[in-house]
C-alpha positions, 0 to 999 in steps of 0.5 A: 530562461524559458524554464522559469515561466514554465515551472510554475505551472508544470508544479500547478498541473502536477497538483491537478492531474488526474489518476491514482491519488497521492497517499503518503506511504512511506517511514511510517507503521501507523495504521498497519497493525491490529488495534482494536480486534482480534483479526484485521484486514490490510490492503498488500497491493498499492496505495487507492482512494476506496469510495463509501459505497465500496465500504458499505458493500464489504461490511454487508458482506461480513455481516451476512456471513456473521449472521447470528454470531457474537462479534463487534465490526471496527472500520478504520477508515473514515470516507472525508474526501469529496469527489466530484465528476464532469459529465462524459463528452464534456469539453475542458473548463466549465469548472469542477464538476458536480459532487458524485460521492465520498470516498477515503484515501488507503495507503498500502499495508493500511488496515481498513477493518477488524473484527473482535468476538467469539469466532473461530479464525477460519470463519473470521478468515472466510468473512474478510476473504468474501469482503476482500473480493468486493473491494479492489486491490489484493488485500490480506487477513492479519491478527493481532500481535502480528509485526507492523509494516513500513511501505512492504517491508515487515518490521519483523526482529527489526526496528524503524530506526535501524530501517532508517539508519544508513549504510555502514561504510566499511574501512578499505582496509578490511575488504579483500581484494579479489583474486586476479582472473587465471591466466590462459596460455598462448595454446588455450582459448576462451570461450570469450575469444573470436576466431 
């Protein structure tokens, strides 16, 4: 009896809680393979929520390293959720708080960046290497034509349907049965028995 009140609000406090944003994860490969450019940037560890001003950093950060060459910088992300800040040593209620910055939801294996033009692969690697340490997480360097990605599984020689396909059962008829443990005589011992 006493649980049916209390369900509601334990369903209303999970929706409000604190911590690592909820980012929907799992049964799809959108997103995780290179469109637009040549060579890409994906996020390997977990999904985060990755505020504008982390973006902007990483993208001065290929720029500065591309300096004078020809290329075209794709983002793939687009920074739409607001986040809002209660002051520090502030007591509970008084409301939501003030608006502090924009940031985006990035799910795992999401391709934040790409990149397209004349470069050489070691020179796009190194630029996505100085962007990836200024962003948190681990992230990877990928290019294109490479297997898309459902969770952290690579979809590579396999499709998404027979990711999701069940188990086959298999018929207890085929299955041997496994062979009886050998038999120890009254004179030998186990290593399994006790004095």
């Amino acid at each position: 009896m006493a649980g049916n009140w209390l369900e509601p609000n334990l369903e209303r406090k999970k929706k409000m809680m604190k911590g690592r944003p909820r980012v929907p994860t799992g049964g799809s490969t959108k997103g995780t393979t290179v469109v637009w450019g040549d060579y890409g940037l994906r996020m390997t560890d977990h999904h985060r929520r990755i505020s504008a001003q982390q973006l902007k950093v990483a993208e001065d950060t290929i720029k500065q390293r591309l300096r004078g060459l020809k290329y075209r910088l794709y983002k793939r992300v687009c920074c739409n959720v607001g986040v809002f800040v209660s002051g520090n040593e502030m007591r509970m209620g008084k409301g939501k708080g003030s608006f502090d910055h924009w940031a985006a939801r990035v799910a795992v294996s999401q391709i934040v960046l790409e990149l397209r033009g004349m470069l050489h692969e070691q020179v796009a690697r190194d630029a996505f290497r100085l962007a990836g340490n200024k962003l948190p997480g681990q992230w990877e360097f990928v290019k294109k034509g490479e297997p898309p990605i459902v969770g952290i599984t690579k979809l590579d020689g396999i499709t998404l349907e027979e990711l999701k396909r069940p188990r086959r059962k298999v018929p207890a008829e085929t299955v041997e049965p496994a062979s009886p443990p050998p038999s120890v005589s009254e004179g030998q011992r186990t290593p399994l028995d006790l004095p």
